[in-house]
N, C-alpha and C positions, 0 to 999 in steps of 0.2 A: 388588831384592826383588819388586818388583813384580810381574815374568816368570816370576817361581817358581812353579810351581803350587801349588796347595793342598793338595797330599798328595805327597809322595813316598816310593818303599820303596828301602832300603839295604841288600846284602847282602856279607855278609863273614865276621870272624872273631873270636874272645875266646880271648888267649893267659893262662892265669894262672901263675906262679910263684914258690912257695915256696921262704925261701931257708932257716931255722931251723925247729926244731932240727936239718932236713935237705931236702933236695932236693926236691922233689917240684912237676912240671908236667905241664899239659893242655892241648888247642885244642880248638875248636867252632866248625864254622861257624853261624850267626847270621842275622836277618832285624830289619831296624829299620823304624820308619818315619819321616817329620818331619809335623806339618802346621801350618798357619796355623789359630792360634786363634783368629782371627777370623771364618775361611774356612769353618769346617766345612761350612756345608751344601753349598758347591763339593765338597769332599773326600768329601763321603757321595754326590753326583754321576758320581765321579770312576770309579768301577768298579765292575762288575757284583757283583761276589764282592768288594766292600769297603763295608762301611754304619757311621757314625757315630749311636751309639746305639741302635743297632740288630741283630736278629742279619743274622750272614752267615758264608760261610768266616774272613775274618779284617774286624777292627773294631775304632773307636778309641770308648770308652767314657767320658765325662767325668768318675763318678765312679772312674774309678780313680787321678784325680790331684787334686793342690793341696786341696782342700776337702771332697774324694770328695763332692760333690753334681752332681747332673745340672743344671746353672745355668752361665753365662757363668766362663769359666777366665781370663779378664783380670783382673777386681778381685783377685781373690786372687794372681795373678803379679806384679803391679804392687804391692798391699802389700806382696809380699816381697823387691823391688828397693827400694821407696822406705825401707825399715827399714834400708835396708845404703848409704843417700845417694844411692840410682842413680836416677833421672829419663830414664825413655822419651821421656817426648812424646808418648807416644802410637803410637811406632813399633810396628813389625812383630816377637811374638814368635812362633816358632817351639817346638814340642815335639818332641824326639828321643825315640823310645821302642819300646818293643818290643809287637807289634800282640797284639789277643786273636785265639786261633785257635781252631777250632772252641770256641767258650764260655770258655776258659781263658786266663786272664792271670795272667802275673807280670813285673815291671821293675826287674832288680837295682838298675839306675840308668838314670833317666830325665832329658836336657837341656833345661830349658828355654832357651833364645837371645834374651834381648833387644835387639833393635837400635834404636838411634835413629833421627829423620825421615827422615836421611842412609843410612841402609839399614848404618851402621857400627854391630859389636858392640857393646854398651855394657855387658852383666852377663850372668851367666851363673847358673841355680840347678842346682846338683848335686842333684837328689832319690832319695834313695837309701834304697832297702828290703830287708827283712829278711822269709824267709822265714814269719816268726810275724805277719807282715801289721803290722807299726811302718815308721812312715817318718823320715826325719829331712832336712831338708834345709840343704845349703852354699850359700851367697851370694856372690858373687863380682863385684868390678868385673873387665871389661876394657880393658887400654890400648890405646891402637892398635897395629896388628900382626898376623899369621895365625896366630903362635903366642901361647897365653894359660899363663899358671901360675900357681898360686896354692896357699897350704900352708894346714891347718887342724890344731887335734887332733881329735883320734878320740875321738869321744862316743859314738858310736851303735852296738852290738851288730851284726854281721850275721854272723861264723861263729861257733860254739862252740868251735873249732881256733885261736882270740885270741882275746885279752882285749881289753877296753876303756881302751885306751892306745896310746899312739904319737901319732903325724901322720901324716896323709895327704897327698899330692904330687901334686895333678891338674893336667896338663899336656893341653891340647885344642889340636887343628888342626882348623879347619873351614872347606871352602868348597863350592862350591854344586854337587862334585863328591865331594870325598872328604871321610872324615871320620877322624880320629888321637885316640881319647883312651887317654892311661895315669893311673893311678892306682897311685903306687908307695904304700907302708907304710911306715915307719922309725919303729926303738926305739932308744933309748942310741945314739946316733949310726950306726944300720948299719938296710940296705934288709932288710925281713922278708918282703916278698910284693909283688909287680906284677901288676898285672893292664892287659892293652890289649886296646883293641877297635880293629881294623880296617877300613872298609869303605868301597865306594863307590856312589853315587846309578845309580838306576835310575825310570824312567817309572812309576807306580803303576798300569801298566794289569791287565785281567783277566788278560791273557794271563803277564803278570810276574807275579801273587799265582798266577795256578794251577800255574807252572812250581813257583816255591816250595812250595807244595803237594804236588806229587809227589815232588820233591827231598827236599825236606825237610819232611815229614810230621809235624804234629804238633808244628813249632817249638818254640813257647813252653812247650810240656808239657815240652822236652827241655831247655831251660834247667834247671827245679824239678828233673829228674831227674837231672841232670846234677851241679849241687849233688849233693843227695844220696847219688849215687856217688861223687865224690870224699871227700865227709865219710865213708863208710864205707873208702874207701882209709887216708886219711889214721888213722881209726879202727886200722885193723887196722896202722898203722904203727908206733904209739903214740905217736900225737898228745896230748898235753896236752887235757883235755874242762876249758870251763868254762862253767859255768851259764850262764843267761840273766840279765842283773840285768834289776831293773827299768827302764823306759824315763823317763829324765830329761823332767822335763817340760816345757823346755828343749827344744822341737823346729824349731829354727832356728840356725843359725850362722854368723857371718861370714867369711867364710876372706881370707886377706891377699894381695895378690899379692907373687910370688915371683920376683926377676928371677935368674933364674942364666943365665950364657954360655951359647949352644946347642946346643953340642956338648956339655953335660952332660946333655941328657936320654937318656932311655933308646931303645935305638934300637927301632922298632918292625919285623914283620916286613911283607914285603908282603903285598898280597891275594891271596889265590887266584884 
């Protein structure tokens, strides 16, 4: 962990698919970043066209997570490991997330990675958000291993096309190259939607954030929009529309690990 640098960008892909009342899937390729939250001000160093806290082409802004305050993102990652019995040490966390570009952020879901002194994963926080700007976050220990799983219910609103039910099935690969998360759905015993994201590590130089730039113009705006165009897809399909409930106030929860054989997860595709 050590040799890591303090910012890296990941670029890849988001497959989602819906299996009820009927079919319906999509792909997107994608731009991530990771950084040491301890690191930033290495990471605001790190590239010309990348500033922490700061504007620039793209940027990691601290209140957009854990506290949404502009202040140290440790105390508050660490109280929400030590509430679920997970003890850092003190190690190395790491934030997986999706960068602000030109001013605009959103992070359907963002990873926080805690590892222990040992540089071994130790907890994982799913932070996961909702268009209407609610966050809600999953807690997770991990056992030793490159694959992690762990099952929760579904508390938290994030399409209007479901309801607030089911379980959620996050299964995560990650190492200092690629990265594997799926997030399957299941109701009354059967998978209702997947969603994976694909991607692998890239150098967080100027020259990497300005290609993404060209390529892919306008990132993070095209995630929000992206939503959006499907919700009107799935709209004009006759999707099921249900309100927004209220946001439980309850916005923490622990999710369990979940050992199933390995050849039961769902297979992901590769990267482009």
């Amino acid at each position: 962990m050590k040799d890591t640098p303090a910012l890296r960008l990941w670029r890849g892909h988001t497959v989602h698919q819906r299996s009820v009342p009927f079919e319906h899937r999509f792909k997107y390729g994608l731009a991530l970043i990771d950084v040491d939250i301890d690191r930033l001000n290495e990471a605001d160093q790190q590239s010309t066209v990348f500033s922490v806290d700061g504007s620039n082409l793209f940027s990691f802004n601290r209140k957009d997570h854990g506290a949404r305050e502009r202040a140290p993102l440790r105390p508050w990652a660490e109280q929400q490991f030590s509430n679920a019995g997970i003890d850092l040490k003190g190690g190395v966390i790491r934030l997986v997330t999706f960068p602000r570009h030109a001013f605009y952020k959103f992070a359907p879901i963002s990873l926080w990675l805690g590892h222990g002194p040992d540089g071994a994963l130790e907890g994982i926080l799913y932070e996961v958000n909702n268009t209407f700007g609610e966050t809600h976050v999953y807690v997770a220990e991990t056992p030793d291993g490159s694959r992690h799983q762990h099952q929760t219910d579904k508390v938290f609103h994030v399409s209007p096309f479901f309801d607030v039910s089911g379980t959620y099935q996050f299964t995560l690969r990650w190492s200092d190259t690629d990265l594997r998360l799926i997030v399957a759905t299941q109701k009354d015993g059967a998978q209702t939607h997947m969603a994976t994201i694909a991607a692998k590590a890239q150098p967080a130089t100027a020259a990497s954030f300005t290609k993404l730039a060209l390529t892919k113009p306008l990132s993070t705006l095209a995630v929000t929009l992206g939503i959006h165009w499907q919700a009107l897809k799935l709209w004009i399909k006759g999707a099921k529309y249900h309100s927004k409930p209220k946001q439980s106030a309850v916005r923490t929860t622990i999710a369990r690990q979940k050992n199933a054989a390995p050849e039961a997860a769902p297979r992901l595709e590769r990267t482009a």
